[in-house]
TISEFI-53864 format. One record per atom (N, C-alpha, C, O): x, y, z; residue number from 0; residue in three letters. Coordinates in nm, 3 decimals. Atoms other than C-alpha are relative to their C-alpha. Example, Ala and Ser with C-alpha at 12.3 -4.5 7.8 and 13.67 -1.06 7.14 Angstrom:
// residues 2
(pt (0.089,-0.119,0.000),0,'ALA') (pt (1.230,-0.450,0.780),0,'ALA') (pt (0.090,0.120,0.000),0,'ALA') (pt (0.194,0.118,0.066),0,'ALA') (pt (-0.082,-0.119,-0.006),1,'SER') (pt (1.367,-0.106,0.714),1,'SER') (pt (-0.077,0.109,0.073),1,'SER') (pt (-0.026,0.220,0.090),1,'SER') 
END
This chain:
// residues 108
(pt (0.131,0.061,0.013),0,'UNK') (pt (0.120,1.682,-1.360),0,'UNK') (pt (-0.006,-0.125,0.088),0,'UNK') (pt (0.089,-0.202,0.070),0,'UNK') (pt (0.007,0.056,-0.113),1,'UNK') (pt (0.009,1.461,-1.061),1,'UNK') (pt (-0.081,-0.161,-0.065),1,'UNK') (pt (-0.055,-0.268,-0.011),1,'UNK') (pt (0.071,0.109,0.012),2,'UNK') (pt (-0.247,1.204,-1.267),2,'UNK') (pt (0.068,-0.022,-0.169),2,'UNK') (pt (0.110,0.072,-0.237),2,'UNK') (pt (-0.014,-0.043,0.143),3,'UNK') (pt (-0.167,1.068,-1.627),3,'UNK') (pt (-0.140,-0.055,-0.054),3,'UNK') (pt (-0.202,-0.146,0.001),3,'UNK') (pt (0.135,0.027,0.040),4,'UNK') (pt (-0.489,1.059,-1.846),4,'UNK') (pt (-0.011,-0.158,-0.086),4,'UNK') (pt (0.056,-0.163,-0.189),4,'UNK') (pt (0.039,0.101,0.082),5,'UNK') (pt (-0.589,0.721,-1.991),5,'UNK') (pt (-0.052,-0.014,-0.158),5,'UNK') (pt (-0.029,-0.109,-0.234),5,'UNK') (pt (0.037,-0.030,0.091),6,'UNK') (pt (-0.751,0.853,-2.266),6,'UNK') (pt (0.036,0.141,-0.067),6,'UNK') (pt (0.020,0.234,0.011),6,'UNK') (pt (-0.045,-0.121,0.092),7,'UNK') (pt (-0.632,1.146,-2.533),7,'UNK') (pt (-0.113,0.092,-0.002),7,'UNK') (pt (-0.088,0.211,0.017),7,'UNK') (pt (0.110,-0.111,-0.012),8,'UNK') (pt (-0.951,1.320,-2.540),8,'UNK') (pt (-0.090,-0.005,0.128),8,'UNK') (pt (-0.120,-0.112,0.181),8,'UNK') (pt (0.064,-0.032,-0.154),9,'UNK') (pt (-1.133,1.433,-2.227),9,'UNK') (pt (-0.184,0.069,-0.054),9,'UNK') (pt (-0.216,0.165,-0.124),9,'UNK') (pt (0.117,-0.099,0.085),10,'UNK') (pt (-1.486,1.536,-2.319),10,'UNK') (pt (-0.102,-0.045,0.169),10,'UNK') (pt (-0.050,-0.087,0.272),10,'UNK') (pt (0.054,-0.057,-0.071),11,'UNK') (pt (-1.796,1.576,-2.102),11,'UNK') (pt (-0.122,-0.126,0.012),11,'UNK') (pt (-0.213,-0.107,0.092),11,'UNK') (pt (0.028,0.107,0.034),12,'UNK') (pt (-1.945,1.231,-2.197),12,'UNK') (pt (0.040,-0.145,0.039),12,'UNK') (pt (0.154,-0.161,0.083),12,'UNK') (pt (-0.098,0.124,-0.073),13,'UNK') (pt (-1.875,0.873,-2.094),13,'UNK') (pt (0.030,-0.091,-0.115),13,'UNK') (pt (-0.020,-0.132,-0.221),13,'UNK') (pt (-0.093,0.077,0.124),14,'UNK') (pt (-1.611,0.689,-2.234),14,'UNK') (pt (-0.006,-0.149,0.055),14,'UNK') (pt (-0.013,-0.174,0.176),14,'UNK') (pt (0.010,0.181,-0.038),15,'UNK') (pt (-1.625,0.264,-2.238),15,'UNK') (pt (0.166,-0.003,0.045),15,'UNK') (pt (0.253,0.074,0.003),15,'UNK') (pt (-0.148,0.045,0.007),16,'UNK') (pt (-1.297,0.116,-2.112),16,'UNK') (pt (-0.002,-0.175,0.037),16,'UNK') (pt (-0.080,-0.245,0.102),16,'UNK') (pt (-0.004,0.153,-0.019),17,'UNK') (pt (-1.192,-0.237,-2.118),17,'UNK') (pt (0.054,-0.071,0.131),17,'UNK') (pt (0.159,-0.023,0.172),17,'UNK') (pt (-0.027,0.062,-0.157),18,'UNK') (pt (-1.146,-0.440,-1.781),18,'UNK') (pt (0.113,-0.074,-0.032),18,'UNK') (pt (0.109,-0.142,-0.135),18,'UNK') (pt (-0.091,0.084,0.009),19,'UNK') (pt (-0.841,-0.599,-1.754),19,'UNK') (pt (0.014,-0.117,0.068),19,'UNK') (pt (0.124,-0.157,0.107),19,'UNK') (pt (0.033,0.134,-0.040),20,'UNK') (pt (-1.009,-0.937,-1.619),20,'UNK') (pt (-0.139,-0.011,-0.025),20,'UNK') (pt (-0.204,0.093,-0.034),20,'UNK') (pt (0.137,0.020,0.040),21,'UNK') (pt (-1.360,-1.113,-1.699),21,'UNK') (pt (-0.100,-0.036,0.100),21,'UNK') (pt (-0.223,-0.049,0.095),21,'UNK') (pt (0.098,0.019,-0.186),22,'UNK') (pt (-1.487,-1.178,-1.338),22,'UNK') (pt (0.025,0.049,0.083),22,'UNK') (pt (0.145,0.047,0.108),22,'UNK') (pt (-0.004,-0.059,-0.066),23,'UNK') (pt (-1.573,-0.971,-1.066),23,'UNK') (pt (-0.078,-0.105,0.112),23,'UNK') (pt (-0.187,-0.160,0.098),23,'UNK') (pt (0.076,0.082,-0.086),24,'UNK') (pt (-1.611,-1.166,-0.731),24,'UNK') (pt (0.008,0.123,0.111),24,'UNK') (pt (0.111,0.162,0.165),24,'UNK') (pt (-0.007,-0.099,-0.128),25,'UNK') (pt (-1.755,-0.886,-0.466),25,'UNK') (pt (-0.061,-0.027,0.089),25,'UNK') (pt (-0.180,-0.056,0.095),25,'UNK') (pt (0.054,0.033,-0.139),26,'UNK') (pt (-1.770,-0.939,-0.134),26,'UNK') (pt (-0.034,0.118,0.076),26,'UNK') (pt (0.022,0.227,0.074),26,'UNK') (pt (0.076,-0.169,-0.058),27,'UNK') (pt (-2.025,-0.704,0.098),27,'UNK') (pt (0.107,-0.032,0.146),27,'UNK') (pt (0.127,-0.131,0.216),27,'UNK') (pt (-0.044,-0.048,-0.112),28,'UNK') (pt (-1.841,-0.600,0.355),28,'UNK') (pt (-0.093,0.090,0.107),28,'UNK') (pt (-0.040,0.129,0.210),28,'UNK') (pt (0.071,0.026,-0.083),29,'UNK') (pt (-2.140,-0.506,0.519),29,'UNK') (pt (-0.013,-0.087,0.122),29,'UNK') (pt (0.008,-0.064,0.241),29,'UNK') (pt (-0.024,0.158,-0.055),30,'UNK') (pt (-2.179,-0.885,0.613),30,'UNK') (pt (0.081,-0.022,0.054),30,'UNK') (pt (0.057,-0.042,0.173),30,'UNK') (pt (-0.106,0.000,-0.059),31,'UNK') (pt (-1.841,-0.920,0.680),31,'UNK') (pt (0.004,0.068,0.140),31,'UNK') (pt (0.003,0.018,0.253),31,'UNK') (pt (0.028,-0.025,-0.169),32,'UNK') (pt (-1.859,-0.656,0.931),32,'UNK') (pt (-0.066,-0.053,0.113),32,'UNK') (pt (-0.004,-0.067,0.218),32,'UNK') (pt (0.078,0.049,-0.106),33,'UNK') (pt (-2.144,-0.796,1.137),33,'UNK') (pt (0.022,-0.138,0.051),33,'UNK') (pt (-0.044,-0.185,0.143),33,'UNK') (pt (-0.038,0.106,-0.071),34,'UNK') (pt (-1.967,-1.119,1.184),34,'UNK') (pt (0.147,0.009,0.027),34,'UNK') (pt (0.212,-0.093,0.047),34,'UNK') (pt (-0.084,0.004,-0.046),35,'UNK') (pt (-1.657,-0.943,1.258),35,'UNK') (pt (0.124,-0.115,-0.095),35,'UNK') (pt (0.187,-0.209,-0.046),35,'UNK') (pt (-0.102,0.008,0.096),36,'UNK') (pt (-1.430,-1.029,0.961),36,'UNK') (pt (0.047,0.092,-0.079),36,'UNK') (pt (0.024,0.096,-0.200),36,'UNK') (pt (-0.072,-0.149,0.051),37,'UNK') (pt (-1.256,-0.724,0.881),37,'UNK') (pt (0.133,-0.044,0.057),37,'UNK') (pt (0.156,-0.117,0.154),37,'UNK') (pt (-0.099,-0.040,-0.031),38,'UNK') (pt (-0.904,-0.638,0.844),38,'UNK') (pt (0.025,0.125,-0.012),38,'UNK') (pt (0.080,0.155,-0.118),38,'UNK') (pt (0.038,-0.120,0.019),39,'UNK') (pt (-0.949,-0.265,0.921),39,'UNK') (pt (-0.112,0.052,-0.107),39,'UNK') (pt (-0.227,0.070,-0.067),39,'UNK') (pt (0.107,-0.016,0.067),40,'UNK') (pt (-1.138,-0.176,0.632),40,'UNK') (pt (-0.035,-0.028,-0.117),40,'UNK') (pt (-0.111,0.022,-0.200),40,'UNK') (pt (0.065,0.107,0.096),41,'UNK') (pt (-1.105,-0.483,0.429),41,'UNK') (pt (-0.061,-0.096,0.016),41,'UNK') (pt (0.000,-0.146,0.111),41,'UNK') (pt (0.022,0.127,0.024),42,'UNK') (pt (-1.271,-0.775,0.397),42,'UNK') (pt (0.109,-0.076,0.017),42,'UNK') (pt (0.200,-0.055,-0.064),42,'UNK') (pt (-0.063,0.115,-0.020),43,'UNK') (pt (-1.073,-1.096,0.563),43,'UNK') (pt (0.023,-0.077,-0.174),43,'UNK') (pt (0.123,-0.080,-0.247),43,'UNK') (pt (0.033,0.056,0.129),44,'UNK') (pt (-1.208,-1.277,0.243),44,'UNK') (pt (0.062,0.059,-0.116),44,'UNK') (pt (0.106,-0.001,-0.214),44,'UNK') (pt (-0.006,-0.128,0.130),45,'UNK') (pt (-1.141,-0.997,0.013),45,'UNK') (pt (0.186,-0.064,-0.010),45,'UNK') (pt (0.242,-0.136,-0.092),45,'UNK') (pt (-0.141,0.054,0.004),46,'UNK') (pt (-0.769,-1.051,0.118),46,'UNK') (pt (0.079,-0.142,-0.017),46,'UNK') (pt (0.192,-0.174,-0.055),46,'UNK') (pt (-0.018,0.173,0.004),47,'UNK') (pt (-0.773,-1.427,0.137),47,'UNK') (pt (-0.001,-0.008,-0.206),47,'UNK') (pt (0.098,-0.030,-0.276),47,'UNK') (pt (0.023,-0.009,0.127),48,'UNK') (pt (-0.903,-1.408,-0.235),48,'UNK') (pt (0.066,0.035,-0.102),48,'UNK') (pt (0.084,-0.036,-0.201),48,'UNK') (pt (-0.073,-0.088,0.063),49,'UNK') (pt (-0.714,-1.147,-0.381),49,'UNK') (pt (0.201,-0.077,-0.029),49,'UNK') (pt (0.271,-0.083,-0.130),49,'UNK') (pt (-0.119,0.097,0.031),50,'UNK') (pt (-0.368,-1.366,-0.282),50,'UNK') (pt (-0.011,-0.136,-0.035),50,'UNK') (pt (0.096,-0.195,-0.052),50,'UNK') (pt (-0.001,0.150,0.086),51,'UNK') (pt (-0.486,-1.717,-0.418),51,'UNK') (pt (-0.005,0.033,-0.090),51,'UNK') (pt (0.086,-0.016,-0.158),51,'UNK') (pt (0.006,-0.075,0.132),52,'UNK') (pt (-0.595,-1.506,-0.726),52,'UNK') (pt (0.103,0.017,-0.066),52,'UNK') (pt (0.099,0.003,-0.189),52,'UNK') (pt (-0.141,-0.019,0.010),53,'UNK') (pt (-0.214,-1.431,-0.727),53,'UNK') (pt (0.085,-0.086,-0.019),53,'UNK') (pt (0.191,-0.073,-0.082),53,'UNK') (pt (-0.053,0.122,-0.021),54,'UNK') (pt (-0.119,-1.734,-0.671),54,'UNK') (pt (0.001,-0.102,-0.058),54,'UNK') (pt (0.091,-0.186,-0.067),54,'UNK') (pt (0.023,0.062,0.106),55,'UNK') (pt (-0.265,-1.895,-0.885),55,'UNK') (pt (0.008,0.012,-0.156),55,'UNK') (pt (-0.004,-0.063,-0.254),55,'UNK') (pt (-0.023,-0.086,0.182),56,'UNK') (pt (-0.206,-1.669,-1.198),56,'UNK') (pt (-0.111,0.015,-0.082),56,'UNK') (pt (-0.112,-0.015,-0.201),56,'UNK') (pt (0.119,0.031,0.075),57,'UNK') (pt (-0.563,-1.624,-1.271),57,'UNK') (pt (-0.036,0.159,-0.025),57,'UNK') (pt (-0.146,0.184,-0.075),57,'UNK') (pt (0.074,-0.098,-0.010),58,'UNK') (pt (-0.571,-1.243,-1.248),58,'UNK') (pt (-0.053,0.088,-0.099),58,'UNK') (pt (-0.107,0.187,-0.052),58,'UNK') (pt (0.048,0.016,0.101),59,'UNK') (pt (-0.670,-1.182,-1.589),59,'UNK') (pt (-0.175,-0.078,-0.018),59,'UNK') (pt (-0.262,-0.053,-0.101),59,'UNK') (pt (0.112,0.064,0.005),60,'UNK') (pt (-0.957,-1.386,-1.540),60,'UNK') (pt (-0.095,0.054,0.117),60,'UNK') (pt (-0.206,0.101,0.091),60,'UNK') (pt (0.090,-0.045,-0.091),61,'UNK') (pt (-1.096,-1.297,-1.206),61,'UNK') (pt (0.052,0.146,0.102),61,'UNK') (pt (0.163,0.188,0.136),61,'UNK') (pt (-0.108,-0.144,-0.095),62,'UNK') (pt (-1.056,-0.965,-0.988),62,'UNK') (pt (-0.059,-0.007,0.121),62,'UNK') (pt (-0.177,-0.021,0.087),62,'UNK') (pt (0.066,0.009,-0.132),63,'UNK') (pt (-1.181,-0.982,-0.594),63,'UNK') (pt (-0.015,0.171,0.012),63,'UNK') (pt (0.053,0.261,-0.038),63,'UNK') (pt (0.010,-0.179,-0.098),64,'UNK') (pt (-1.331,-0.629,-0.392),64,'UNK') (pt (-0.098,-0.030,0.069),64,'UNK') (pt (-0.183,-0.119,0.062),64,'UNK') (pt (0.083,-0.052,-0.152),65,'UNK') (pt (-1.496,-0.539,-0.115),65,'UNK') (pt (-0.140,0.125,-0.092),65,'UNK') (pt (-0.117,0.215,-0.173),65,'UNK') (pt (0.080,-0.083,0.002),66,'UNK') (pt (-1.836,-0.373,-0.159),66,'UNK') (pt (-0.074,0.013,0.088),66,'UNK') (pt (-0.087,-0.073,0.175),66,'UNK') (pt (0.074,-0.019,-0.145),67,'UNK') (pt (-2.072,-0.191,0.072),67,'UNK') (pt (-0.107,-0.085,0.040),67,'UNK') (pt (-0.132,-0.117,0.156),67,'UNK') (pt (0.104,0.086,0.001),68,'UNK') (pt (-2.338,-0.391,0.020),68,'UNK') (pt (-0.117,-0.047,-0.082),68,'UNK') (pt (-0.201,0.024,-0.138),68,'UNK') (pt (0.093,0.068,0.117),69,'UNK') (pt (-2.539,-0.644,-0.177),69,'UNK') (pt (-0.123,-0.017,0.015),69,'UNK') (pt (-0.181,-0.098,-0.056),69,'UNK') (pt (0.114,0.026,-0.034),70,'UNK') (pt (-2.862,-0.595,-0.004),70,'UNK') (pt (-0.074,-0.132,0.016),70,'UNK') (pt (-0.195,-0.140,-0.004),70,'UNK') (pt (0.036,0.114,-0.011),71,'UNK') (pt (-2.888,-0.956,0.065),71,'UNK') (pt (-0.020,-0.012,0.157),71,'UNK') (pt (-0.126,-0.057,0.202),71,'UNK') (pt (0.030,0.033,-0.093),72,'UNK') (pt (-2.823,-0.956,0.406),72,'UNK') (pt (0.018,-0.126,0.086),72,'UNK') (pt (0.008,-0.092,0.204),72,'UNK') (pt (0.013,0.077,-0.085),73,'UNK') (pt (-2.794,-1.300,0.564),73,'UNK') (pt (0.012,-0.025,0.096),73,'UNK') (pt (0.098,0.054,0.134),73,'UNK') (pt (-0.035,-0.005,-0.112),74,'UNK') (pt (-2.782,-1.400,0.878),74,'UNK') (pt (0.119,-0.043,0.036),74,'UNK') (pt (0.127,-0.161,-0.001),74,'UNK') (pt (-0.140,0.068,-0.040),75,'UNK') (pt (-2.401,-1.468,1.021),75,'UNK') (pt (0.044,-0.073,-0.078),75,'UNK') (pt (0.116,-0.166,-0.040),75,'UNK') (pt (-0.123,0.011,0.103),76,'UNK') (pt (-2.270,-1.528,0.684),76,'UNK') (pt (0.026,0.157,-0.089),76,'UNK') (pt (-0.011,0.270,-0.056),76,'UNK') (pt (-0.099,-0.114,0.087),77,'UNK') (pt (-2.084,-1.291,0.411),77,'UNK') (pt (-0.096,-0.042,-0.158),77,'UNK') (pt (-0.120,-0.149,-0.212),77,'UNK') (pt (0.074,0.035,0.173),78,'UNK') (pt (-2.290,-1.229,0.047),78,'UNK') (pt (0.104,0.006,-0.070),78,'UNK') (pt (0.173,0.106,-0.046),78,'UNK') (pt (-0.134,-0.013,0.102),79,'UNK') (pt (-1.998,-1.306,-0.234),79,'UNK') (pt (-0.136,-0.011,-0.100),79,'UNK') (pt (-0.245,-0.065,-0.083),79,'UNK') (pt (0.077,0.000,0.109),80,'UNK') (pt (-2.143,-1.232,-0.569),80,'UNK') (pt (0.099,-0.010,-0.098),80,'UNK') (pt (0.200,0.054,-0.068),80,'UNK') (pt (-0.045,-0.017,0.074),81,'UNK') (pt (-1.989,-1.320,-0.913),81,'UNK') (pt (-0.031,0.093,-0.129),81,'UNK') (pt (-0.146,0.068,-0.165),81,'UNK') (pt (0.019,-0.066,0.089),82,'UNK') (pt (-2.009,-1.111,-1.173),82,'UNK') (pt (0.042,-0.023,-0.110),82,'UNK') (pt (0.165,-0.024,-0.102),82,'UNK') (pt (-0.109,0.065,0.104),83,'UNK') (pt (-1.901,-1.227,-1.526),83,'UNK') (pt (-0.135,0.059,-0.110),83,'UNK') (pt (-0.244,0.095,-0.064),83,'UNK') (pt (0.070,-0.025,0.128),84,'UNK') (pt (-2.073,-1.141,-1.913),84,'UNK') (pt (-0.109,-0.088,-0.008),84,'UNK') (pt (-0.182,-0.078,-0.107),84,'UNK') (pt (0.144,0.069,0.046),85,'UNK') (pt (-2.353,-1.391,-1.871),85,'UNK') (pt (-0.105,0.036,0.152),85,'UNK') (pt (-0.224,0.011,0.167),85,'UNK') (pt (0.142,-0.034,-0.091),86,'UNK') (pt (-2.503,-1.256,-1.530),86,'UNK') (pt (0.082,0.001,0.111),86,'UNK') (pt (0.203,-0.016,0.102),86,'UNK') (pt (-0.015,-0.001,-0.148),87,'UNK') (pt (-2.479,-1.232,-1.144),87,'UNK') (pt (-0.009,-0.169,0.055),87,'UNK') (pt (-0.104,-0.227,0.003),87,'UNK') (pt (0.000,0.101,-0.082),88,'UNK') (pt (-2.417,-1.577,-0.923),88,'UNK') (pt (0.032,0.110,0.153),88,'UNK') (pt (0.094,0.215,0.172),88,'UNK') (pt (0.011,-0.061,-0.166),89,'UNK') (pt (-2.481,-1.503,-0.517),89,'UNK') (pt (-0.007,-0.039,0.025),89,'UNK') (pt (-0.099,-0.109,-0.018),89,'UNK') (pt (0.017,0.109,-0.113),90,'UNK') (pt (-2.427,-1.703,-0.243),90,'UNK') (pt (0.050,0.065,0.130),90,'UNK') (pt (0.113,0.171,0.118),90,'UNK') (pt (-0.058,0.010,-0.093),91,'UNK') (pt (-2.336,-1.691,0.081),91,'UNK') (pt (0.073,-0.127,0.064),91,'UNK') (pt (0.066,-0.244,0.024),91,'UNK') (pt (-0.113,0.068,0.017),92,'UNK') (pt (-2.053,-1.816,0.277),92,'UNK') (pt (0.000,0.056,0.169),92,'UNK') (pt (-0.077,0.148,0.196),92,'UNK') (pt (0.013,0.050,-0.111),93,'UNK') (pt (-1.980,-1.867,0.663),93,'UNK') (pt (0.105,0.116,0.040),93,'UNK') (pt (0.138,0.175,-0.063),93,'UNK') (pt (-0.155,-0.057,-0.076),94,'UNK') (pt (-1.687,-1.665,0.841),94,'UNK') (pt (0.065,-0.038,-0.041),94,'UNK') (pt (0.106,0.023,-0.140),94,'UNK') (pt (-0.048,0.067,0.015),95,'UNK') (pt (-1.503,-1.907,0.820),95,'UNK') (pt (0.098,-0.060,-0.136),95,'UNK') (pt (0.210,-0.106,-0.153),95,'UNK') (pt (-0.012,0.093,0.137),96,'UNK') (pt (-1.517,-2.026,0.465),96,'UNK') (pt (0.177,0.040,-0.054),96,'UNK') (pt (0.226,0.151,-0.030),96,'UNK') (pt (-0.147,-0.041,0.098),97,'UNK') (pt (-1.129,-2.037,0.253),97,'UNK') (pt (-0.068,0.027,-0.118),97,'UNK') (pt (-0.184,0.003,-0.149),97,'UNK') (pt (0.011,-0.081,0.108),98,'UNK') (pt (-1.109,-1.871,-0.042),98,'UNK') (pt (-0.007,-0.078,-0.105),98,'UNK') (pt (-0.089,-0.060,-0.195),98,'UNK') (pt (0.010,0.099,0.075),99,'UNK') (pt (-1.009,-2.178,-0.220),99,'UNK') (pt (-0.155,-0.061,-0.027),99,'UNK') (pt (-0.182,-0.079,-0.146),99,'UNK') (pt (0.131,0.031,-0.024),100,'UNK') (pt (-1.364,-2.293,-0.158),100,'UNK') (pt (-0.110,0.069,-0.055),100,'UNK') (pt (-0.222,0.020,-0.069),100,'UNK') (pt (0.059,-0.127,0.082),101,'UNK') (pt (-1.501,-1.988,-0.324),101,'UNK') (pt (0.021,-0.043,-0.115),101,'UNK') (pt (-0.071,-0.107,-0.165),101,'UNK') (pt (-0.029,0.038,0.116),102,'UNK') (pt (-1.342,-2.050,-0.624),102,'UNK') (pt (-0.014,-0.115,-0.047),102,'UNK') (pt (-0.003,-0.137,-0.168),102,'UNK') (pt (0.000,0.110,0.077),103,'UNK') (pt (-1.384,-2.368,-0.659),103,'UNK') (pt (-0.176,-0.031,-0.042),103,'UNK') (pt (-0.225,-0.078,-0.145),103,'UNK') (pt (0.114,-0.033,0.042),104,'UNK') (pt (-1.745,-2.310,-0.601),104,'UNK') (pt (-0.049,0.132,-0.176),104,'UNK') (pt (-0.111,0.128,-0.282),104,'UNK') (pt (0.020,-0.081,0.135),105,'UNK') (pt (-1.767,-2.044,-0.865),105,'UNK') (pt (0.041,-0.061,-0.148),105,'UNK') (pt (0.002,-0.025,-0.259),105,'UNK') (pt (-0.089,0.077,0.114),106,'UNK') (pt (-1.541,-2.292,-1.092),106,'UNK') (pt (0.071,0.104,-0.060),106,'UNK') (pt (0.058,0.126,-0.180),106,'UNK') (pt (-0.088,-0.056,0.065),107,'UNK') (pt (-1.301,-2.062,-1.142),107,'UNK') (pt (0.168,-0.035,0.053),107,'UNK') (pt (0.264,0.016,-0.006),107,'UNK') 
END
């Protein structure tokens, strides 16, 4: 057997599962692309993020990803969006920007 199942019963219905962190910070990689911050076919950011996240021992609390796109759009920056149990925060953010800078904006 190649996958193991998460759950004991398999049915035809959707099952809830619990996240194993309480914030989702996704960055469009859309954006990213068009200002040429990719590392193949991640997000610069995504990766910058993902190891302070690490680094900091927060990953329980926050999780970084790459998404296709947040329909925001801006011009020659990157849309990061937070995601957490009380709502959506969206901003944008430069090329440039560190990751640290993210987070500290988000206060996480």
């Amino acid at each position: 057997m190649i996958f193991k199942r998460r759950t004991k019963h398999h049915d035809k219905g959707i099952t809830g599962a619990e996240a194993p962190w309480q914030n989702c910070l996704a960055v469009c990689s859309k954006c990213a692309r068009k200002v040429k911050a990719m590392q193949g076919d991640k997000t610069q950011l995504r990766v910058q993020l993902k190891a302070l996240i690490a680094a900091k021992g927060i990953k329980k609390l926050v999780r970084a990803v790459d998404v296709s796109c947040l329909d925001v759009c801006p011009e020659n920056k990157i849309t990061v969006a937070l995601f957490s149990e009380t709502g959506a925060q969206i901003t944008e953010v430069g090329p440039g920007t560190e990751a640290q800078q993210i987070l500290s904006h988000f206060r996480l």
